[in-house]
C-alpha positions in Angstrom: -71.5 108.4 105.4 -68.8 108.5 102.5 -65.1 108.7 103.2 -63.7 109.8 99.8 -60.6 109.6 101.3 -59.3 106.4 100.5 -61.5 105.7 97.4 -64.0 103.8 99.5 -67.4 103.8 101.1 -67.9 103.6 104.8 -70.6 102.2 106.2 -72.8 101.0 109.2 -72.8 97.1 110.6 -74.3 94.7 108.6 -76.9 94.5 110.9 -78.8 98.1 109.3 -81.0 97.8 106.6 -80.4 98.1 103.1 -82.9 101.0 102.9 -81.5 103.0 105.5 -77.9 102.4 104.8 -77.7 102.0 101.0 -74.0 101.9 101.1 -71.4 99.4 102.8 -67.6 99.2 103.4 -65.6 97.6 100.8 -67.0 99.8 97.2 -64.8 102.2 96.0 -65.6 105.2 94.7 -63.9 105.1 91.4 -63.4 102.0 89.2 -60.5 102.0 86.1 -60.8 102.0 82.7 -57.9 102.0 79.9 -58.7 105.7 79.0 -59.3 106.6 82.7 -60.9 107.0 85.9 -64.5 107.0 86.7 -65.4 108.3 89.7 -68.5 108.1 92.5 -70.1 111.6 91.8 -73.4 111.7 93.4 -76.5 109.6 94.4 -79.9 109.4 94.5 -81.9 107.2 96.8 -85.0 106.7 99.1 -86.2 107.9 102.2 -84.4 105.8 105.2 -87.9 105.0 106.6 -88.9 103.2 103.8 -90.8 99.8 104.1 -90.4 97.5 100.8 -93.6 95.9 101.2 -94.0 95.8 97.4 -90.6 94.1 96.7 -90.4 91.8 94.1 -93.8 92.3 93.1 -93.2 95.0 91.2 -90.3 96.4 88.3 -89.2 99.5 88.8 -88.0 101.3 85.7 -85.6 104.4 86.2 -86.4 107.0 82.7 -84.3 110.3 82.1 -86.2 112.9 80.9 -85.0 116.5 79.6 -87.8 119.1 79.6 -86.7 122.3 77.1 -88.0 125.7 77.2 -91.5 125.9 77.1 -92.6 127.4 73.4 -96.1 128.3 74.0 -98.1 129.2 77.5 -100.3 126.6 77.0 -100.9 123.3 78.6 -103.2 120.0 77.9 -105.6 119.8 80.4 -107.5 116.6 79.4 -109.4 114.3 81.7 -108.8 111.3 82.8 -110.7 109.0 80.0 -111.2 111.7 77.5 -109.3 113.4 75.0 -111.3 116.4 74.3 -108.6 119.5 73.1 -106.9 117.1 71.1 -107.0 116.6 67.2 -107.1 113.5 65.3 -106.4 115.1 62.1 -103.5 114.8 59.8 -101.1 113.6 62.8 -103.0 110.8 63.4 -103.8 109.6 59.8 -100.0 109.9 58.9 -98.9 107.7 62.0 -101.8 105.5 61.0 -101.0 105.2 57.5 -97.5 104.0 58.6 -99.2 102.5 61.7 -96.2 101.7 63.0 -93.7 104.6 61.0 -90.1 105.2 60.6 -88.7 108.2 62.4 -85.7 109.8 63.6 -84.9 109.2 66.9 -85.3 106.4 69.4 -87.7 107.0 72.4 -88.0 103.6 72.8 -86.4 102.4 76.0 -83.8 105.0 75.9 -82.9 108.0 78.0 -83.3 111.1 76.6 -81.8 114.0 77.9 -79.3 115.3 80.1 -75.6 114.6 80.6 -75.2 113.4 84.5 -73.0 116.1 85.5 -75.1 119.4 86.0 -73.7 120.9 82.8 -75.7 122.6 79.9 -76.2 120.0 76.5 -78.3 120.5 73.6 -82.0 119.3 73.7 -81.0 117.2 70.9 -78.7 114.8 73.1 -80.1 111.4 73.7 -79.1 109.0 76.3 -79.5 105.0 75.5 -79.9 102.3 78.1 -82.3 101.1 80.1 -83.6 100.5 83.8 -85.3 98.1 86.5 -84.9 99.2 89.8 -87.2 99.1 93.2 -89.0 100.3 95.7 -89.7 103.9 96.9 -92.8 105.3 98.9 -91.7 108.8 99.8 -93.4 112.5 99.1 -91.8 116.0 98.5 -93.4 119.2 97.7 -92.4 120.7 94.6 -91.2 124.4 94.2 -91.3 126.1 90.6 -90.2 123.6 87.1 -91.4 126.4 85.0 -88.3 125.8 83.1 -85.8 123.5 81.5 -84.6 120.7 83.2 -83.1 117.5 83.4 -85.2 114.6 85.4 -84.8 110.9 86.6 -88.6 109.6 86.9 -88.8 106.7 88.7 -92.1 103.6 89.8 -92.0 102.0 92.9 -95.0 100.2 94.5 -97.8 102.6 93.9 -96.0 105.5 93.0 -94.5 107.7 90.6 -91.4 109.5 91.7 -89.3 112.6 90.1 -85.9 113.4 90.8 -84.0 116.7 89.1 -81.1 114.7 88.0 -78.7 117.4 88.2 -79.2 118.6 92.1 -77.1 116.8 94.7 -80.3 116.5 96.7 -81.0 112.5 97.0 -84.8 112.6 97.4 -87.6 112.9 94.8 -89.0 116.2 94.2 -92.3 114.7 93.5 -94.2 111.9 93.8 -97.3 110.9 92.4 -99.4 108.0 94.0 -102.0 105.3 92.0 -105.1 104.0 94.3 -105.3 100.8 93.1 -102.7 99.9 90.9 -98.8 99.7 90.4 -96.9 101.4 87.6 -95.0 99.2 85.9 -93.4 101.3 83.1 -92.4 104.8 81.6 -91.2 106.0 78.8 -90.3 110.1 77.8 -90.6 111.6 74.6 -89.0 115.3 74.6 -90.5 116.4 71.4 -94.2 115.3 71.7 -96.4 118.6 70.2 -98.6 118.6 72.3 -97.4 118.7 76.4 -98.0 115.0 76.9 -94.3 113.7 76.8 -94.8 110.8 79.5 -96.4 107.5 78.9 -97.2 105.6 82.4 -98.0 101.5 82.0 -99.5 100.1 85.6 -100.3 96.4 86.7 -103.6 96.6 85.9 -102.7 97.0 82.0 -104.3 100.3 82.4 -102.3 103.5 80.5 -101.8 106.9 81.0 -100.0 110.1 78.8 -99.1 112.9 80.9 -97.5 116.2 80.8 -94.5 116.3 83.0 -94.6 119.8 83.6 -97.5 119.8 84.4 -96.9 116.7 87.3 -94.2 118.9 88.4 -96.1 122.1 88.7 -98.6 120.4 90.8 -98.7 120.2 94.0 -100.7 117.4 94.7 -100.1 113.5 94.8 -102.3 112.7 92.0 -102.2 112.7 88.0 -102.9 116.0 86.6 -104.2 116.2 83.0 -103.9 112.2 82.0 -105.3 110.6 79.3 -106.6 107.5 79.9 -106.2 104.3 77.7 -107.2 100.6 78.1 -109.4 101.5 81.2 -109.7 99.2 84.2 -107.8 96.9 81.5 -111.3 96.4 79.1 -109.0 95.8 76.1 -105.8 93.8 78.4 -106.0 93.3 81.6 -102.2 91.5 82.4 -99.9 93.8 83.3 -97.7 96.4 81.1 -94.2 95.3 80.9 -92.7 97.7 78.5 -94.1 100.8 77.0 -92.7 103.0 74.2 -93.3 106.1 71.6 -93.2 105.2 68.2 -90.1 107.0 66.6 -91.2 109.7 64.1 -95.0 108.3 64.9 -96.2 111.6 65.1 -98.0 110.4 69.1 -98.5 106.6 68.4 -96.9 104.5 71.0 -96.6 100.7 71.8 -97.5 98.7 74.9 -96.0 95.3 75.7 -98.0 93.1 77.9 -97.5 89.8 80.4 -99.5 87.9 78.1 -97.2 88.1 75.3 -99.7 91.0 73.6 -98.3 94.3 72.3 -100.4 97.2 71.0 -100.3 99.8 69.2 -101.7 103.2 70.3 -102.8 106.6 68.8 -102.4 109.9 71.8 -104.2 111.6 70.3 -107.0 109.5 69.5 -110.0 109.1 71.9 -109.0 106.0 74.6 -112.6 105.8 76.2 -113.8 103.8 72.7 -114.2 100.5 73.1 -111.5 98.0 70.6 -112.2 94.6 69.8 -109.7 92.5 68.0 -110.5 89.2 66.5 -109.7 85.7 67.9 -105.9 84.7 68.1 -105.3 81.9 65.5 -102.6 80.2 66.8 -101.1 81.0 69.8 -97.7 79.7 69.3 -97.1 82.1 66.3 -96.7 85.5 65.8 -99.6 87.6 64.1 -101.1 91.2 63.7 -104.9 92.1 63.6 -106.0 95.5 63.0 -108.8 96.6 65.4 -112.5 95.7 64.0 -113.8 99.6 64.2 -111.7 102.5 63.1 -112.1 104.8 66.0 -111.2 102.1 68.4 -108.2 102.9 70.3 -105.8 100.5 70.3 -105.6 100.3 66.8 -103.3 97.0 66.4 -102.5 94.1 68.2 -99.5 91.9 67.6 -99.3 88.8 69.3 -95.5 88.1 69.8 -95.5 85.0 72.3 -96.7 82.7 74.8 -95.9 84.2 78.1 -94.3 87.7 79.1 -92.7 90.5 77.2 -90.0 91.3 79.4 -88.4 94.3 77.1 -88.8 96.2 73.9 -86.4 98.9 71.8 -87.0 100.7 69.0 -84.2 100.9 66.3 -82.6 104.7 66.3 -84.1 104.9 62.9 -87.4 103.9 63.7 -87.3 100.8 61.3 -87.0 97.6 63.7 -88.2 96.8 67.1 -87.0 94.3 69.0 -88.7 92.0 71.9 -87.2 89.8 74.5 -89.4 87.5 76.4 -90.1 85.0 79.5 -89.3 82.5 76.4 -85.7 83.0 75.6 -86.2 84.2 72.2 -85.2 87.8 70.8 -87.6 88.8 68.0 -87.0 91.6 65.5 -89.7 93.0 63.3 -89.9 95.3 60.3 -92.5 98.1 62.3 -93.3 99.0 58.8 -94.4 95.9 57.4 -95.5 94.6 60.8 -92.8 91.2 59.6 -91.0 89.0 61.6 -87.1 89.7 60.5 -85.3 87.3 62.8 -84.5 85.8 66.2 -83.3 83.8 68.2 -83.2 81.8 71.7 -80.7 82.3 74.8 -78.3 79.2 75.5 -80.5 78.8 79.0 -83.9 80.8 79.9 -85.4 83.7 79.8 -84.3 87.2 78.1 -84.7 90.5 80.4 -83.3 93.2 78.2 -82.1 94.5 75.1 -80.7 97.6 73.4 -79.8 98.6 69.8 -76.6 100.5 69.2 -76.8 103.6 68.0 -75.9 102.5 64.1 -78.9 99.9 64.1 -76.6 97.2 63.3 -76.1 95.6 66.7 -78.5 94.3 69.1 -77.2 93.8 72.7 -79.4 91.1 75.0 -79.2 89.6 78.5 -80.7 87.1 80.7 -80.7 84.2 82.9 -77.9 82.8 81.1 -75.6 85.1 82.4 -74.2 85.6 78.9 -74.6 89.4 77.1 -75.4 87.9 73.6 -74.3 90.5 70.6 -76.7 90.0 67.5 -75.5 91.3 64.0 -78.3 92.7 62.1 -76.4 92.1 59.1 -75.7 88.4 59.4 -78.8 87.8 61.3 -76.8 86.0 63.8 -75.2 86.1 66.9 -71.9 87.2 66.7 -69.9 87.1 70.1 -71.0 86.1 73.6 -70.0 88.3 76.5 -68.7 86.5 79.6 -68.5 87.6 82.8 -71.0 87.8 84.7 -72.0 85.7 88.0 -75.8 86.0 87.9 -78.4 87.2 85.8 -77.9 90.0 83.4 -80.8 92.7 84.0 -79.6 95.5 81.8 -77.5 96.2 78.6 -76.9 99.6 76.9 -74.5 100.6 73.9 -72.2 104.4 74.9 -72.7 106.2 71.9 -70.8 108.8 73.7 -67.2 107.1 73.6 -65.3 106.7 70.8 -61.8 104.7 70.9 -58.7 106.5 71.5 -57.0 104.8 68.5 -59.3 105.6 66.2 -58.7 107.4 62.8 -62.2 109.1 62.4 -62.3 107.3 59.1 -64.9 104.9 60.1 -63.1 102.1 58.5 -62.2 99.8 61.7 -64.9 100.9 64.2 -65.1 100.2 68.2 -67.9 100.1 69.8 -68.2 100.3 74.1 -70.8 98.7 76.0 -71.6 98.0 79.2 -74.4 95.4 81.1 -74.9 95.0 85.0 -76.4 91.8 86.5 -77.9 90.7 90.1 -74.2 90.0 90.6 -74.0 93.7 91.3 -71.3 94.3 89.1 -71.3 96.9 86.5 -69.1 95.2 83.6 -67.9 97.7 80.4 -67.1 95.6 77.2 -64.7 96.9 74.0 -66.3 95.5 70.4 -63.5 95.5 67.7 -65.5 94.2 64.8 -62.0 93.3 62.6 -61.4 91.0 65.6 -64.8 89.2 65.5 -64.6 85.7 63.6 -67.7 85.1 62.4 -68.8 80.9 62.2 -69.9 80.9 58.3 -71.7 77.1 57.9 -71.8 74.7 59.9 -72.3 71.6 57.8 -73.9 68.3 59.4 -71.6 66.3 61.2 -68.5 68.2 60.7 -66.8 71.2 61.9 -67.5 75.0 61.4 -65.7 77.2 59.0 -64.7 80.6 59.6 -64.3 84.2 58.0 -63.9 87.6 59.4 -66.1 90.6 58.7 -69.3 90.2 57.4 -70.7 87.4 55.8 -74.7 87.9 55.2 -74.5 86.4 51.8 -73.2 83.4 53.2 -76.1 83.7 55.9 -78.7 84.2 53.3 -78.6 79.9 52.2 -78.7 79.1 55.8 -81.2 81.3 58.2 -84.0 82.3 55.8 -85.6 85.9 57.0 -88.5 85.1 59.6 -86.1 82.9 60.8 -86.2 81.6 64.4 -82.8 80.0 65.5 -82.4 77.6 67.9 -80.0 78.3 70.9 -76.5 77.9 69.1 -73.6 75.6 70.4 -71.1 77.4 72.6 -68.0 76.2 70.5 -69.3 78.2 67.7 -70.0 81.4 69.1 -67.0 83.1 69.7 -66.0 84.8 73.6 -65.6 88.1 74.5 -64.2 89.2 77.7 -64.8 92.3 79.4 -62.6 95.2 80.4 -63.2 96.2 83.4 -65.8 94.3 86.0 -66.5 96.9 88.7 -68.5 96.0 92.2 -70.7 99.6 92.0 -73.8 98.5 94.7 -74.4 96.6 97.5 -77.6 95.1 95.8 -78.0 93.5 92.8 -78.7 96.0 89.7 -81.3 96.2 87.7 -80.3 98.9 85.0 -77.3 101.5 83.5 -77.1 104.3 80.9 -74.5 106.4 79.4 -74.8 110.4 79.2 -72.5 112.7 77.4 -70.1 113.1 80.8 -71.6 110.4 83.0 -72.6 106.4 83.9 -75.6 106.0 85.3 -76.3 102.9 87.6 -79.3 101.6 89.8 -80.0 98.4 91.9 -83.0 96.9 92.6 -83.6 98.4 96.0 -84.0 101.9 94.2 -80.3 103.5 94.8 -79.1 105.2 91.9 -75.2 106.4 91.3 -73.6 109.0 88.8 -69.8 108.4 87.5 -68.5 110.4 85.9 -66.4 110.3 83.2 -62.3 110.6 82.9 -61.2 114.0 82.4 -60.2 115.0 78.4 -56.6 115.5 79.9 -56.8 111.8 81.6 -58.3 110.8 78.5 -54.7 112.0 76.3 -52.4 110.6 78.6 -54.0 107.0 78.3 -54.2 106.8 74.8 -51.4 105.8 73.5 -51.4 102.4 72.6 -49.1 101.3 75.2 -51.5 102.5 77.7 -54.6 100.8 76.0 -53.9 96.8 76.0 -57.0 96.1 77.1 -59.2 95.8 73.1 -62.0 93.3 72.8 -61.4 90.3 73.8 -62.8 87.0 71.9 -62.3 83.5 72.0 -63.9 80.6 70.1 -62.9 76.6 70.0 -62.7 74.1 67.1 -64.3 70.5 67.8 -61.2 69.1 67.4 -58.8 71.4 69.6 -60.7 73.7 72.2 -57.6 75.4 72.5 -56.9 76.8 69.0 -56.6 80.3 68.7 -58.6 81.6 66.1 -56.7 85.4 66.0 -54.3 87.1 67.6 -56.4 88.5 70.3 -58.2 85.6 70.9 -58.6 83.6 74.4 -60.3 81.2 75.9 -63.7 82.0 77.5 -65.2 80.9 80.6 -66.8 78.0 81.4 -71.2 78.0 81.0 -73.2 77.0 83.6 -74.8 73.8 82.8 
C-alpha cells in the first residue's frame, strides 16, 4: 500500500515479488526541482498474478494515444492481408512522390495526446519521449470508447494492452493477444483519415495498422479490422525494433528491423503484393533501393547498418530521421533526399534511444555508456555530455512543455529541460543553457583544442564534411553537464519517460508506470526568482595541459568514465 504520509512508499518484505508488490520502502512520493515539487499522482501496473515468462526476450514499448471526437459514423473494416475500402489515389502518389515527405508534426516515437492529469487539452497537444518497458499478460472487458479519450497502449509477451490514461484504475482496459508472435513496437498517429491510427511491429517482422477505436469497441482478444503488411515476414523476417508514421506522409510509415533494414511503407496501399528489392551492395555502407515493381508494398528499403536498429525519431518538421543502433553510431538522414547528413559513435557501445527537441536543432541519445550525449544539428557535433547516470541510459525525451523561469520571452538566450532514465532506476532532469555551452572549434594534430561559445558550423564545415561519420570523440573535449535533480522513481530499472502539458510520465522494465505531476503555477512564482533557482546547466570541460581549468563561470568538473 502507499503511505502518502511521510512522502514515502510502504511496502511488503523483500521476500514478495516484483510483480505483486511493484513498490518498496525507501521511494518517496515527490522529488524537488528548482521551480518546485513533483509529486507521485497515480499508477498503472499489471495484474499481481502475473508470470514474466517472456522477460527479457521481449521490449516493451509504452505509446500515448489521444482519440478525438469521432467525425464520421464510419469505420475501416479491412481484413487481415487485404486492403479492400481503401484508395491509393492521390494520397498515396503525393507520399510517394516525396517517398519519404516533410510534414508538420512528429509521430515518430513521440506521445501524442493527453496531459497526465485527467484534465481537458487540445487535440493538437503532442507529448515527446519515448518507452521500453515489460511484461503484462492480463485481460479486461471493455465498456463503451465511443468517445474521446486519452490512452496508454502498451506490448508485453504476446499481447497488446490499453490503459485510459486518465482513470485511477491501474489495470488495462483491454488487451489484445497474438498466436504466434510478440509485438515489439507501436506507434499512434491521431490524425490518420482514414480510422487506422495504430501501427503494431511483432517479432516475427510481421506489421499491422489498426483502428484503435475500433480495438476498444471490441470485445474480444483479437485484432479487429487490421491490415496486414510483410506477412509471416516474406519481405523481413528479423524482428521490428522501431516503427513510425511518416510526418505529413499522408499514411506512409517506416519500419526499423534487427537486421539493420528499414522500410518504407504506403497504408493504404495493398500489403498482400509481393516486394523484391535488389541485392545489398555493400553491407558495411548505407544505401536506398526502390522496390523492383510499383505496386509492391514496401516501396523502399534503406539499409542503415550491420546489426540492430535499436531506435528511430522523426524531426518535428518531418525533415530528418534519426537512428541509433547495436553499433554505437547515431545516423541522421535528409528523409527527402533519402542522404546521410551526419553521425556519430558513443564513447563505449551500443545506442538505445534518441529524441529530437522540439526546435529540430538538438538530438538527445543514450546508451551503454551511461553518458546522455547532446548533438547540435547545427555544428554537426556533439556538444555536451550528460553525466550521471550509474548504468545504462534506456530513454531520453526533451519537455517542450517547460520553459525557464528567468526567461524574457524574447528567444534570445533559450533553455531547454530534459530528462533520461537508465537501469539505474533513477529518473535524472537536465537544464541546457546554450550561452553556457563552450563548443571545441578544431582540434589541430598534436596540439590542444580551441574554444568559442555559441555556434560555430562554419568553423565545422573545413573539418566534418556532411555524410560525415565521426569517430567516438575524446572526453577532454566534450564539455560536462551535470544534472539537476537525480530522483530514485522505481524499484526496477526503467526503460522509458515522457513529458505531458501537467505531468512526467515514467515506466520500468517490469511494466509499472507512474504519473508526477507537475509544481503548482503558484509553486512555480515563488521559486523563480533567481535566488531560488541556482541550479542552471551545469558544464565542465578540461584542457590537456590543466584538467582543472575552468572554461566559464558555471563550469565544473565532470565525473569520472567508466573505462
Amino acid at each position: 500500500m502507499m503511505n502518502t504520509s511521510n512522502g514515502m512508499i510502504s511496502g511488503p518484505s523483500s521476500s514478495s515479488s516484483p510483480a505483486a508488490n511493484p513498490q518498496s520502502p525507501g521511494i518517496k512520493t515527490y522529488f524537488k526541482t528548482p521551480e518546485g515539487k513533483y509529486k507521485l499522482h497515480y499508477e498503472k501496473t499489471h495484474s499481481s498474478g502475473l508470470l514474466h515468462y517472456a522477460h527479457g526476450k521481449t521490449v516493451t514499448q509504452v505509446t500515448l494515444a489521444q482519440l478525438k471526437e469521432r467525425a464520421a459514423p464510419t469505420t475501416p473494416t479491412g481484413t487481415s492481408s487485404s486492403s479492400s475500402g481503401y484508395t491509393a489515389g492521390s494520397g498515396f502518389r503525393s507520399a510517394t512522390a516525396r517517398l519519404l515527405g516533410t510534414g508538420n508534426g512528429s509521430r515518430a516515437l513521440s506521445f501524442v495526446g493527453g496531459n497526465g492529469g485527467g484534465k481537458n487539452v487540445s487535440a493538437s497537444s503532442r507529448i515527446s519521449g519515448s518507452f521500453a518497458a515489460s511484461n503484462f499478460t492480463t485481460s479486461i472487458t471493455n465498456t463503451n470508447f465511443d468517445g474521446k479519450g486519452t490512452y496508454l497502449v502498451f506490448n508485453v509477451s504476446d499481447a497488446i494492452f490499453i490503459c485510459d490514461l486518465n482513470s485511477q484504475d491501474k489495470d488495462p482496459v483491454k488487451s489484445i493477444h497474438f498466436s504466434n508472435s510478440n509485438p515489439m513496437c507501436h506507434a499512434f498517429d491521431p490524425d490518420a483519415k482514414d480510422g487506422h491510427d495504430l501501427l503494431i511491429g511483432l517479432n516475427s517482422g510481421d506489421v499491422y495498422t489498426v483502428s484503435l477505436r475500433q480495438q476498444l469497441q471490441d470485445v474480444s482478444k483479437k485484432l479487429v479490422g487490421a491490415l496486414h503488411y510483410n506477412k509471416d515476414g516474406s519481405v523481413n523476417n528479423s524482428r521490428c525494433t522501431s516503427i513510425s508514421w511518416v510526418p505529413g506522409g499522408d499514411g506512409a510509415f517506416v519500419v526499423a528491423h534487427a537486421d539493420g533494414n528499414l522500410y518504407v511503407y504506403e497504408k493504404n496501399k495493398d500489403g498482400a503484393t509481393d516486394s523484391t528489392f535488389p541485392a545489398i551492395r555493400d553491407p558495411t555502407q548505407f544505401s536506398v533501393d526502390k522496390a523492383k515493381y510499383s505496386k509492391s508494398n514496401p516501396v523502399a528499403r534503406w539499409h542503415i547498418c550491420q546489426g540492430a536498429i535499436n531506435s528511430i525519431a522523426f524531426s518535428n518538421d518531418g525533415a530528418h530521421l534519426a537512428t541509433v543502433g547495436r553499433d554505437g553510431y547515431l545516423r541522421i538522414f535528409d528523409f527527402l533526399t533519402q542522404k546521410l547528413v551526419c553521425g556519430g559513435k558513443s564513447y563505449y557501445g551500443a545506442l538505445l534511444c534518441c529524441s529530437w527537441s522540439m526546435d529540430g536543432k538538438y538530438i538527445l541519445t543514450g546508451g551503454e555508456d551511461d553518458l546522455v550525449q547532446v548533438w547540435s544539428m547545427e555544428d554537426r557535433k556533439v556538444v555536451a555530455w550528460g553525466e550521471g547516470h550509474n548504468s545504462w541510459v534506456s530513454g531520453v525525451a526533451f519537455d517542450s512543455y517547460w520553459s525557464s523561469p528567468n526567461s524574457d520571452g524574447s528567444g534570445e538566450h533559450v533553455m531547454y529541460r530534459f530528462g533520461s532514465v537508465g537501469q539505474d532506476t533513477q529518473l535524472l532532469l537536465w537544464d541546457l543553457e546554450m550561452d553556457e555551452i563552450v563548443v571545441p572549434l578544431r582540434r589541430p594534430p598534436g596540439g590542444s583544442p580551441t574554444y568559442s561559445t555559441g555556434s560555430q558550423s562554419a568553423h565545422w564545415d573545413n573539418v566534418i564534411p556532411v555524410g560525415t561519420l565521426q569517430p567516438a570523440p575524446c572526453k577532454r573535449d566534450v564539455p560536462k553537464l551535470s544534472p539537476i535533480i537525480a530522483h530514485r522513481v522505481h524499484t526496477e530499472p526503467l526503460s522509458g519517460l515522457m513529458f505531458t502539458q501537467e505531468s512526467v510520465v515514467t515506466a520500468c522494465r517490469e511494466g509499472h508506470i507512474k504519473i508526477w505531476t507537475r509544481p503548482s503555477d503558484s509553486e512555480t512564482q515563488s521559486n523563480s526568482c533567481p535566488e531560488a533557482n541556482p541550479t542552471s546547466a551545469l558544464l565542465s570541460t578540461s584542457s590537456p595541459k590543466d584538467n582543472k581549468t575552468s572554461l566559464s563561470s558555471k563550469v565544473i568538473s565532470g565525473s569520472s568514465f567508466k573505462q
